[in-house]
C-alpha positions in Angstrom: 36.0 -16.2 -20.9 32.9 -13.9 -21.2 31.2 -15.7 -18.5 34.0 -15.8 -16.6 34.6 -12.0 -16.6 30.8 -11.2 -16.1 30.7 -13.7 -13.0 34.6 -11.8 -11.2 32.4 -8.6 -12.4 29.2 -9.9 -10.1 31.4 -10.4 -7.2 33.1 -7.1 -7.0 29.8 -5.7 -7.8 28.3 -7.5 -4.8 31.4 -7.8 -2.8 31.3 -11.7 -2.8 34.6 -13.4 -1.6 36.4 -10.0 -2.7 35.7 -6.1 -1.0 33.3 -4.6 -2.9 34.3 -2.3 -5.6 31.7 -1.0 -8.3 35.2 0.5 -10.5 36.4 -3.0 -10.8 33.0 -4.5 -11.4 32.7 -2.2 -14.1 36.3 -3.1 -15.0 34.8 -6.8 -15.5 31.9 -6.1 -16.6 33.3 -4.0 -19.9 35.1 -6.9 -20.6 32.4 -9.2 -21.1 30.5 -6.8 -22.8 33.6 -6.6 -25.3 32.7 -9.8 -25.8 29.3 -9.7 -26.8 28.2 -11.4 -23.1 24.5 -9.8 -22.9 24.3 -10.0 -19.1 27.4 -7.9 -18.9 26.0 -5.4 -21.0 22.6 -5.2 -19.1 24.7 -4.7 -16.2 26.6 -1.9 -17.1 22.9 -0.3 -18.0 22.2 -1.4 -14.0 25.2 1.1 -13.2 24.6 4.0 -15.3 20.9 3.8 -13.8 21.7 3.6 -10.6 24.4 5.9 -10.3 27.0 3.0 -8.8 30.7 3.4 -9.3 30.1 6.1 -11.9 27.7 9.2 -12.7 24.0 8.5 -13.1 23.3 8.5 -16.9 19.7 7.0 -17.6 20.4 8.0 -21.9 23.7 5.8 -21.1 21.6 3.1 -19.3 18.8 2.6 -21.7 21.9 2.3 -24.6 23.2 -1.0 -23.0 19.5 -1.9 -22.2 18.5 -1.9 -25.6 22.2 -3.8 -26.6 21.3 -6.6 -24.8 17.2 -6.5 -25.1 18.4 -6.7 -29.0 20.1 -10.0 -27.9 17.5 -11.5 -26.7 18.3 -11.2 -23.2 14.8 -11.2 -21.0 15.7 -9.2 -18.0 16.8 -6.1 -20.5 13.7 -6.2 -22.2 11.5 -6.0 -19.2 13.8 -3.7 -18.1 13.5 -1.3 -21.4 10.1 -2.0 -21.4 9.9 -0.1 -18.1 12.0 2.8 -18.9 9.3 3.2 -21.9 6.8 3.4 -19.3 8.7 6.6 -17.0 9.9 8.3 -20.2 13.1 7.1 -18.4 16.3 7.9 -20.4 13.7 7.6 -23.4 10.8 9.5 -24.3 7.8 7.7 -23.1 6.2 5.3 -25.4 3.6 2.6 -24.8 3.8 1.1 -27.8 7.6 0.8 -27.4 7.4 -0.4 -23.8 4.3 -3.1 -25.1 6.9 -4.6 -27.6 9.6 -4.9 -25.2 7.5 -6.4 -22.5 5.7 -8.7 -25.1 9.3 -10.1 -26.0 10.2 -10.7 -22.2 6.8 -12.6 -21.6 7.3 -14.8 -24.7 10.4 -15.8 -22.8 8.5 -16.8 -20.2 9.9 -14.3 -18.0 7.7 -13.5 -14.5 8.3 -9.8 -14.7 7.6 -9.2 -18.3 4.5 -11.2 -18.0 3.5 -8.8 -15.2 4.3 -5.9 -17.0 2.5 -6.9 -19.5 -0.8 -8.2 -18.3 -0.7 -4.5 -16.3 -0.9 -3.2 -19.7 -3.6 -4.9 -20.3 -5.4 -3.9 -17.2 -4.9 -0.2 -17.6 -5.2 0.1 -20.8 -2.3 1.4 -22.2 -0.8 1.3 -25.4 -4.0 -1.6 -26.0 -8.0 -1.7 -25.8 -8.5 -2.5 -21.7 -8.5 -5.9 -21.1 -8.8 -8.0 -18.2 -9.2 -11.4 -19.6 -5.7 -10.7 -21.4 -4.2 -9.4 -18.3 -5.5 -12.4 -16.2 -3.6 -14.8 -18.8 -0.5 -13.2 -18.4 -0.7 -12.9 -14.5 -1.5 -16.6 -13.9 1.5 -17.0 -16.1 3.4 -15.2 -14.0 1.9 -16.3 -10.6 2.1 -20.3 -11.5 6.3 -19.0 -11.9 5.9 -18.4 -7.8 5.8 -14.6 -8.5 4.9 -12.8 -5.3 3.9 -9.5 -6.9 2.0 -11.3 -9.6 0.2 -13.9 -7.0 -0.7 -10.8 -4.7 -2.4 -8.8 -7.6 -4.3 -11.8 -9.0 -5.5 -12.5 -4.9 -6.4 -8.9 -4.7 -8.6 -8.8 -8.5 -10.4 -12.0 -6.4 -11.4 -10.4 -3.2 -12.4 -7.4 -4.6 -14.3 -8.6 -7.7 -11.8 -6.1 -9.8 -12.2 -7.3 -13.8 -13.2 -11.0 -12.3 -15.7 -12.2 -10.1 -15.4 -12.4 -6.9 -14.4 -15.9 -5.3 -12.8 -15.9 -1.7 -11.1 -19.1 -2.7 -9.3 -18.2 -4.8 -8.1 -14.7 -3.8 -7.0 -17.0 -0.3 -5.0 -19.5 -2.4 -3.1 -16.9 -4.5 -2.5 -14.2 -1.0 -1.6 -17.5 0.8 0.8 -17.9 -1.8 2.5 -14.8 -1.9 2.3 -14.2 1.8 4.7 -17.4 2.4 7.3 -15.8 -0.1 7.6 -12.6 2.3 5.3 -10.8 0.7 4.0 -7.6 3.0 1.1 -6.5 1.2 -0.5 -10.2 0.6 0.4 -10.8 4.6 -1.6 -7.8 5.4 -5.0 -8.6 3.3 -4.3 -12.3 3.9 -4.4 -11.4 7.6 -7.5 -8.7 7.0 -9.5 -11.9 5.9 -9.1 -13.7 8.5 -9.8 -10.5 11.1 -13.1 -10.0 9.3 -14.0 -14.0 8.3 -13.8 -12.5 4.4 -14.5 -15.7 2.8 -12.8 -17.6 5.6 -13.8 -19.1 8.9 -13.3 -15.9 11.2 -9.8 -16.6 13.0 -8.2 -13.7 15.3 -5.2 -15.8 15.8 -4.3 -16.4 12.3 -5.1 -13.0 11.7 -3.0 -11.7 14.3 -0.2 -13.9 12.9 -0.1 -12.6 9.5 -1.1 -9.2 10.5 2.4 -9.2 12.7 4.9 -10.2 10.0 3.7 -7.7 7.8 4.0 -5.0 10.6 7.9 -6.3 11.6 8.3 -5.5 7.6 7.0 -1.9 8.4 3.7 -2.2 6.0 2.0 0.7 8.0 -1.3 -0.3 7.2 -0.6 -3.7 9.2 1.2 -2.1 12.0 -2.6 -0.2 12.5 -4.5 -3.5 12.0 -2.3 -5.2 14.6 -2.6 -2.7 16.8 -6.7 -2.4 16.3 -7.1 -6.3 16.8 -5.2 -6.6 19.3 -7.3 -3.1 20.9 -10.7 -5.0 20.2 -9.9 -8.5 19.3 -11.4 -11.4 21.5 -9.9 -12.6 24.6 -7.2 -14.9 23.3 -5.6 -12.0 21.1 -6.8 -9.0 22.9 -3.3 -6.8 25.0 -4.2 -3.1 25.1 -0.7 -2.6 25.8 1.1 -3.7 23.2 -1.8 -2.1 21.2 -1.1 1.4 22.5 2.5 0.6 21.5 1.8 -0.3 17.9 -1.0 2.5 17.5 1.3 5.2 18.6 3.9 4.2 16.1 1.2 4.3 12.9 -0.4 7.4 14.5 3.4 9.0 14.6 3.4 8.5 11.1 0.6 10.2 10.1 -2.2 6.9 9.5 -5.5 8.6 10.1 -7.2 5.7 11.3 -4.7 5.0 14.1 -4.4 8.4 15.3 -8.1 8.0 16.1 -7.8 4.6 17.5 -4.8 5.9 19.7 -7.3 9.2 20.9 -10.0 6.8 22.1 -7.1 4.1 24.2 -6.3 8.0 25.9 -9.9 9.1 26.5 -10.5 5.8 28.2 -7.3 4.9 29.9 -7.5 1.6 27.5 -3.8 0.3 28.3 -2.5 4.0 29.1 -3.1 6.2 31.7 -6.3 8.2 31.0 -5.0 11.4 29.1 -7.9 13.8 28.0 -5.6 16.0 26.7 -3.4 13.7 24.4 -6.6 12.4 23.3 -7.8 15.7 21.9 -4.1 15.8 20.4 -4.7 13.0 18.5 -7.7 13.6 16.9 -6.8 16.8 16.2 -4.2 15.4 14.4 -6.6 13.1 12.2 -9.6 16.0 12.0 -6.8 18.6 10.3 -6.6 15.9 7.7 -10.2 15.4 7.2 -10.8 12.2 9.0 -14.4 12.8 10.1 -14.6 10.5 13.0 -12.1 12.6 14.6 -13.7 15.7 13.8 -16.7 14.4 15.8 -15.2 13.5 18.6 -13.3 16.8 18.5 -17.4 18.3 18.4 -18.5 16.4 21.3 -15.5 17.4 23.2 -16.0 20.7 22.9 -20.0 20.6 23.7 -19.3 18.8 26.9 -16.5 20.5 27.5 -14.0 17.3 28.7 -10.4 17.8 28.3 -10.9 21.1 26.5 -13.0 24.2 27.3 -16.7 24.1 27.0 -17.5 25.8 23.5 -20.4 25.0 21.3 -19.2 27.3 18.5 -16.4 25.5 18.0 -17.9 22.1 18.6 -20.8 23.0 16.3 -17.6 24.1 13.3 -16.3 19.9 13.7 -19.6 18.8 14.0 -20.6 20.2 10.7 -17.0 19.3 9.0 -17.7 15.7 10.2 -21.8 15.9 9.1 -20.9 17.9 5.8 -18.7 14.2 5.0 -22.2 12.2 5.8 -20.6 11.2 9.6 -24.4 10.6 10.9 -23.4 10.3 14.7 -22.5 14.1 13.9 -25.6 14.8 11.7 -28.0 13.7 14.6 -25.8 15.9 17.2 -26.1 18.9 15.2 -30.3 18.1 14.4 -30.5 18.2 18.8 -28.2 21.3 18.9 -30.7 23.4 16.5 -34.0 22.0 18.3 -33.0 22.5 21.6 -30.8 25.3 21.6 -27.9 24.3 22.8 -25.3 26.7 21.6 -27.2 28.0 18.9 -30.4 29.6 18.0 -33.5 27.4 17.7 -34.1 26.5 14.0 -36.2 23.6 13.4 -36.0 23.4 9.7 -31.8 23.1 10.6 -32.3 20.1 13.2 -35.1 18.6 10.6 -32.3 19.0 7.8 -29.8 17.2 9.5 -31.8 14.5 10.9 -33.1 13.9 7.5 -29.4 13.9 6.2 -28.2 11.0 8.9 -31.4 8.7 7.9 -30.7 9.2 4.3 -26.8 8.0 4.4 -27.6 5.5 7.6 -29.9 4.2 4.4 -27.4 3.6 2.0 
């Protein structure tokens, strides 16, 4: 009967072959829990959490959490584990949340694994260790976890507390980008845009690239729109590039609101538009991209699309050159021995120059 009541609760709760009504999945859900029926009890600790069919209570949550953690049930554990970890309903504890994600992992469970192996990597509540966390993550990712097989494909390509090996960081991304997974589509996709270990390939890219962006992962929606800017011939639309570009810059991405400045100066798929293009990277220099800030400098030293003014194109050449941007370094070393716009000072255009050889070095 238990079961019974817990599965009637489920379907109110998700409005399966009945209309959806949290009161009478709690209804159901109490009565399983009457009956000792764990997964009932986690579920009322889903509710108080969440706020659903009755007021948010996360002390009230974390009570049924532990109930049915107690029990033995995996999904509570992992679950206590995290509120541990946010001081969520509980004070924080890592050695309370390390016990509770322990007992989910024994169990085999993909999340607790995570969790755990996470505390390996940071450090928390144990020494720092990698090896441990990598144990528990393959653990995890050989379950078909997406989150797990994206994080153990990421340690891979960047070398982060393994080696690096391309191979492998491609077979676990691979992995989790068939499951859906945005963030695995995207670097999965940035691999192939930059032949990272893989036989450069624009079109594969471009594929992978796109079903992240149709998730909304912003960082994709810019590589899209970049490839498909500057991509070869069989990928390259500077339309639909503008289009995608325009939507990242709107939402404040640095990188496209640069990329979107320079498709304006040049008319690349738009109507030239010196003045949008200024807009742009004006948008990107307030926030300290330096790019931008240069080619806020040079607009203002050749005056094109705003008013000739070398004071103020010297001020975003030097915010650009001050972040090592050497394009801006050498503009500001030909401005001091020339002249133009300020006072001759060769020490100044010998201090620059030196500056854009030394980072052009690194």
């Amino acid at each position: 009967m238990a079961q019974s009541h817990y599965r009637l609760g489920m379907n109110y709760y998700q409005g399966k072959g009945v209309k959806k009504s949290y009161a009478e999945a709690m209804k159901w859900f109490r009565l399983a829990a009457q009956e000792k029926y764990p997964h009932a009890i986690f579920m009322l600790g889903r509710m108080y959490d969440s706020g659903k069919g009755i007021a948010k209570n996360p002390v009230e949550a974390v009570k049924y959490y532990r109930q049915a953690a107690e029990m033995g049930y995996a999904r509570a554990q992992n679950i206590l584990g995290q509120a541990y970890i946010k001081g969520n309903g509980v004070p924080a504890d890592y050695d309370e949340a390390l016990k509770w994600f322990r007992k989910a992992a024994e169990q085999n469970f993909s999340d607790g694994q995570y969790n755990l192996g996470l505390m390996y990597a940071k450090g928390n509540g144990v020494p720092k260790d990698f090896v441990e966390a990598r144990r528990w993550w393959g653990l995890a990712a050989e379950q078909g976890n997406p989150k797990v097989q994206f994080t153990l494909g990421h340690m891979y390509l960047i070398g982060k507390g393994v080696k690096k090996n391309y191979s492998k960081a491609r077979q676990w991304l691979r992995q989790a980008a068939e499951q859906g997974l945005p963030t695995a589509q995207y670097h999965l996709g940035m691999m192939y845009t930059k032949g990272t270990g893989v036989l450069q390939n624009q079109t594969e890219a471009r594929k992978w690239l796109q079903k992240a962006a149709e998730q909304n992962y912003l960082d994709a929606i810019y590589a899209l729109g970049k490839l498909l800017s500057v991509g070869s011939e069989e990928v390259r639309d500077p339309t639909s590039a503008v289009v995608l570009l325009q939507q990242a810059a709107t939402r404040g991405h640095q990188r496209a609101q640069v990329a979107i400045g320079h498709h304006y100066a040049k008319g690349n798929g738009v109507v030239q538009d010196l003045q949008l293009a200024y807009h742009w990277w004006l948008e990107a220099a307030k926030t300290g991209n330096a790019d931008a800030q240069y080619n806020l400098g040079v607009m203002y030293i050749n005056g094109k699309g705003v008013k000739r003014d070398a004071l103020e194109g010297k001020r975003w050449l030097t915010e650009a050159a001050d972040q090592g941007h050497t394009k801006a370094q050498y503009c500001l070393g030909i401005m001091y021995s020339t002249g133009t716009g300020v006072p001759v000072d060769m020490d100044e255009a010998l201090r620059w120059k030196e500056a854009a050889e030394f980072w052009e070095s690194l």
